[in-house]
C-alpha positions as CSV (number, residue, x, y, z in Angstrom):
1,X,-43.4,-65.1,25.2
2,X,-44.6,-63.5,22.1
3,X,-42.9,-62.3,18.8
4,X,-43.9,-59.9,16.8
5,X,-42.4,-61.2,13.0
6,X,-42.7,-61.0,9.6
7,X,-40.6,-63.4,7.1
8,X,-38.8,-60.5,5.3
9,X,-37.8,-58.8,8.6
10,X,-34.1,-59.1,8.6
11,X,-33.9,-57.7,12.3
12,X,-36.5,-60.0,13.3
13,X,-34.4,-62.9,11.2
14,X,-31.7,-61.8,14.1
15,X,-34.0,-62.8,16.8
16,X,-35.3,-65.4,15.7
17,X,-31.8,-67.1,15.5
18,X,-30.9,-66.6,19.1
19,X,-34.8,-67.6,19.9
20,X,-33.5,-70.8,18.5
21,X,-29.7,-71.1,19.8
22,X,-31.2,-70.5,23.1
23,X,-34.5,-73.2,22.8
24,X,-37.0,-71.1,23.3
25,X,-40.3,-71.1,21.2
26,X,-42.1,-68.0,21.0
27,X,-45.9,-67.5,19.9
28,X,-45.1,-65.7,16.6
29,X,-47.9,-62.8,15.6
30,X,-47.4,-61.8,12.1
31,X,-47.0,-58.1,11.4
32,X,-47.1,-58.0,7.6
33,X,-44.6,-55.2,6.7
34,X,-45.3,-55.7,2.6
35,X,-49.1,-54.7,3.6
36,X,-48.2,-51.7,5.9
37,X,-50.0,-53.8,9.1
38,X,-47.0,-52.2,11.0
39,X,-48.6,-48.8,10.9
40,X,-51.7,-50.4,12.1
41,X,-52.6,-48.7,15.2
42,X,-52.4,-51.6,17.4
43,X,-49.0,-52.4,16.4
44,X,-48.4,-48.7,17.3
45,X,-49.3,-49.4,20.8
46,X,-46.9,-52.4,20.8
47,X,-44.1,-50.4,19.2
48,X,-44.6,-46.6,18.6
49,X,-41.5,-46.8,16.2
50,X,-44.3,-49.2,13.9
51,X,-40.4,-51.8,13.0
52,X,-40.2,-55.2,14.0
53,X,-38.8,-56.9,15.9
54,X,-40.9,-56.7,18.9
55,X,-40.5,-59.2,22.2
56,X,-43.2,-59.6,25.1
57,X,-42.2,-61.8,27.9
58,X,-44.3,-62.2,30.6
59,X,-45.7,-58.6,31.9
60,X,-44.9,-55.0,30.6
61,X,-44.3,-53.4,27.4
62,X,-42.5,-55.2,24.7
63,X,-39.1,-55.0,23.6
64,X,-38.4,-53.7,21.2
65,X,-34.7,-53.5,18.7
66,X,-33.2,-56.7,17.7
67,X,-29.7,-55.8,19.3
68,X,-31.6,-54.9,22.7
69,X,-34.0,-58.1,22.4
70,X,-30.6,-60.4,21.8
71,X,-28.9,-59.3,24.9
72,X,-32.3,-60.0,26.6
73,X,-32.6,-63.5,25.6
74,X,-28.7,-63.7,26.5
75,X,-28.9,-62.1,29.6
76,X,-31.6,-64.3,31.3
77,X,-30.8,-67.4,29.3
78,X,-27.3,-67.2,29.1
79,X,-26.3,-71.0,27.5
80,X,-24.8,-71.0,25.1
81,X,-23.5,-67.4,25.5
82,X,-23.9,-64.8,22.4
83,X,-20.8,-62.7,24.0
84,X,-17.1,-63.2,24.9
85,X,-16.2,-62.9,28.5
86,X,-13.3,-60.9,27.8
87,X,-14.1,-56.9,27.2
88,X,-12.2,-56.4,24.6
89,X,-13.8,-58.9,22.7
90,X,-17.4,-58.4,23.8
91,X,-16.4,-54.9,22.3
92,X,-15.2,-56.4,19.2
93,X,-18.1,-58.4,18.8
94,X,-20.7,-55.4,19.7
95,X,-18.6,-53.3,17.0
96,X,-19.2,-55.8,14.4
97,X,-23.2,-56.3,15.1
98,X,-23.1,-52.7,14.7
99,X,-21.8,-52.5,11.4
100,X,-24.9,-54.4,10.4
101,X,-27.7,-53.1,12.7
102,X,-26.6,-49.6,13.3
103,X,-24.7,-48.6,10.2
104,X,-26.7,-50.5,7.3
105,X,-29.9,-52.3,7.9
106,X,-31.3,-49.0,8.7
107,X,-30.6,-47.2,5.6
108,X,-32.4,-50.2,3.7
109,X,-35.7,-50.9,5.5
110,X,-39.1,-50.6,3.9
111,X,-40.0,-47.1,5.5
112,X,-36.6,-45.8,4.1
113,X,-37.5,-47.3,0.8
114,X,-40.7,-46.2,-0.1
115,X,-39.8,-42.5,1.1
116,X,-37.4,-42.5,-1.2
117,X,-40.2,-43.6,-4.3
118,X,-43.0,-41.4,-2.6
119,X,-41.4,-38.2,-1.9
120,X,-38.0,-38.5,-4.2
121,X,-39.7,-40.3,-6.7
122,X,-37.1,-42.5,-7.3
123,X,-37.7,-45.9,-9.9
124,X,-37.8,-49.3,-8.6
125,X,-34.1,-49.6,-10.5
126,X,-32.7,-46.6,-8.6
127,X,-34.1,-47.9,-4.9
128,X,-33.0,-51.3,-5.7
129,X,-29.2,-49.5,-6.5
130,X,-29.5,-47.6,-3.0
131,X,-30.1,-50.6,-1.2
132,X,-27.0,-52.4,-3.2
133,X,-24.9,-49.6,-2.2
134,X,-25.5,-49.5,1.6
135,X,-25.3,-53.4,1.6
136,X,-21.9,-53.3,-0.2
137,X,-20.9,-50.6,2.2
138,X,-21.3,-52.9,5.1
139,X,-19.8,-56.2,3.6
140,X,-16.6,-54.4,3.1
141,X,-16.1,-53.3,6.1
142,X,-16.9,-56.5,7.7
143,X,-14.8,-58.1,5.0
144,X,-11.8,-55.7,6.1
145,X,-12.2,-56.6,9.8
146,X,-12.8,-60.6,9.5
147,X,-10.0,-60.8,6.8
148,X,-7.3,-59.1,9.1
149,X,-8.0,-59.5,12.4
150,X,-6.8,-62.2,14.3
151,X,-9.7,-62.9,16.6
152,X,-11.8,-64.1,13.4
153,X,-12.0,-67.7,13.1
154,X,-14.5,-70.2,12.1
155,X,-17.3,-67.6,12.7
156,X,-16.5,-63.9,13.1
157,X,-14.8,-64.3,17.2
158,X,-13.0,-67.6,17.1
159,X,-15.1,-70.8,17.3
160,X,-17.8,-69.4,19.5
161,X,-21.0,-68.3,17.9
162,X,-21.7,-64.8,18.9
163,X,-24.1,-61.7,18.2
164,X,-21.8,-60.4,15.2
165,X,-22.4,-63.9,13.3
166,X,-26.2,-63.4,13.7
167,X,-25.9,-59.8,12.4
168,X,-23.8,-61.1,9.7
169,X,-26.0,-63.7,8.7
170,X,-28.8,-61.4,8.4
171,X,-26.2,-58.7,5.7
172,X,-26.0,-61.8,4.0
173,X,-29.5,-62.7,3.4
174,X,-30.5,-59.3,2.7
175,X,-27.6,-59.2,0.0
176,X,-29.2,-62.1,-1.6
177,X,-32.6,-60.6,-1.6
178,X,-31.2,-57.6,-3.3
179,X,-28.7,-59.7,-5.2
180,X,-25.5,-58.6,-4.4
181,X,-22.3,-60.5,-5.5
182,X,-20.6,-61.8,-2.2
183,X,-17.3,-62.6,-4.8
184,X,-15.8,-59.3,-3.0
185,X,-16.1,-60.4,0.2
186,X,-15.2,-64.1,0.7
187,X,-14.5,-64.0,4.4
188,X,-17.6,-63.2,5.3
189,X,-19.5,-65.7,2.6
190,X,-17.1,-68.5,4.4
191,X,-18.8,-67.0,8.2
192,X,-21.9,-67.1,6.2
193,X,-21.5,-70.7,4.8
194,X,-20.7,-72.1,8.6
195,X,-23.5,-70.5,10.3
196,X,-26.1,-71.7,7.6
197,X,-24.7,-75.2,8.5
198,X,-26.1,-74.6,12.2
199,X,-29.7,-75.9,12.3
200,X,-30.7,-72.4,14.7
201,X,-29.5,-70.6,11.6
202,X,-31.1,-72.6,8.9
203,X,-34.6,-72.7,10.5
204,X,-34.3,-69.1,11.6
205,X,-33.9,-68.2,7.4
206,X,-36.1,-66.1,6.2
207,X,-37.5,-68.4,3.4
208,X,-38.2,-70.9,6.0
209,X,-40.9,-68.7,7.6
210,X,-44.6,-68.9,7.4
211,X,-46.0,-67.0,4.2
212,X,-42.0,-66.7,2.4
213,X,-42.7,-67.3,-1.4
214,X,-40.0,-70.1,-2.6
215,X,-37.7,-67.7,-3.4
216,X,-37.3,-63.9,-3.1
């Protein structure tokens, strides 16, 4: 098994995390997004899109989305299990993750970023303020589900850790990185604050990875 990473790779922070709540230990091949290696063209073969994450297990192409690669690893290694049983809370749970990696993380990524300073020739100040935005946007509405919503518990479905805590871990480290006050939204900082306690989490982190400065 192979994973295509880089330390700043939120979506590839995802992976990594069930990687780990699952046991398994990939070879990790660094794609260095700050250096544009993901528009290399041998990336390109790997993953025409030229994101991370990207997953190759055994033979055939790789995987390739961090939602897609999670239910993957959950799916043929299914202890612990990163869904509820119950639909209407696999739904919930799929909603949540959404919030994150359909709704958000795409709107801050590096490709998204530097078009917006090469062909709207927007300052550092003003792409830094984008991101912010689009991070805030999806706090809130996690915040409005977590805080209201009966199913939230220790972690965002009851006690079981699921793929909308790993999505939510990874808002929350991108809000640090981009320094957003989590004040607002203290629900999710609490989820936040008992996933970091779990050693998958903390080892997963971003700033635990090979080549992370000592702080971003």
């Amino acid at each position: 098994m192979k994973l295509f990473s880089f330390w700043r790779s939120l979506a590839t922070y995802r992976v990594r995390i069930a990687l780990n709540l699952k046991g398994l230990t990939p070879e990790v091949i660094e794609v260095n997004l700050m250096q544009g290696h993901q528009r290399d063209p041998k990336f390109r073969e790997v993953n025409p899109m030229m994101a991370l994450p990207a997953l190759v297990d055994g033979d055939g192409p790789a995987m390739f989305e961090s939602l897609a690669i999670i239910e993957y690893l959950d799916e043929t290694h299914p202890n612990p299990p990163l869904l509820p049983r119950d639909p209407k809370a696999r739904a919930r749970v799929r909603g949540l993750a959404q919030i994150v990696a359909c709704d958000s993380h795409p709107l801050i990524v590096p490709r998204v970023r530097e078009y917006l300073a090469h062909e709207f020739k927007v300052d550092e100040a003003g792409v830094a303020k984008w991101a912010q935005h689009w991070h805030k946007a999806a706090l809130g509405g996690l915040e409005e589900h977590l805080s209201t919503e009966k199913d939230t518990g220790t972690y965002c479905q009851g006690e079981q850790i699921t793929i909308a805590d790993i999505c939510l871990a990874s808002q929350v480290a991108g809000a640090n990185f981009f320094k957003v006050d989590l004040a607002p939204f203290p629900t999710v900082a609490r989820i936040a604050a008992a996933c970091a306690k779990n050693d998958a989490f903390a080892r997963a982190h971003p700033l635990k990875q090979p080549g992370a400065p000592a702080a971003a």
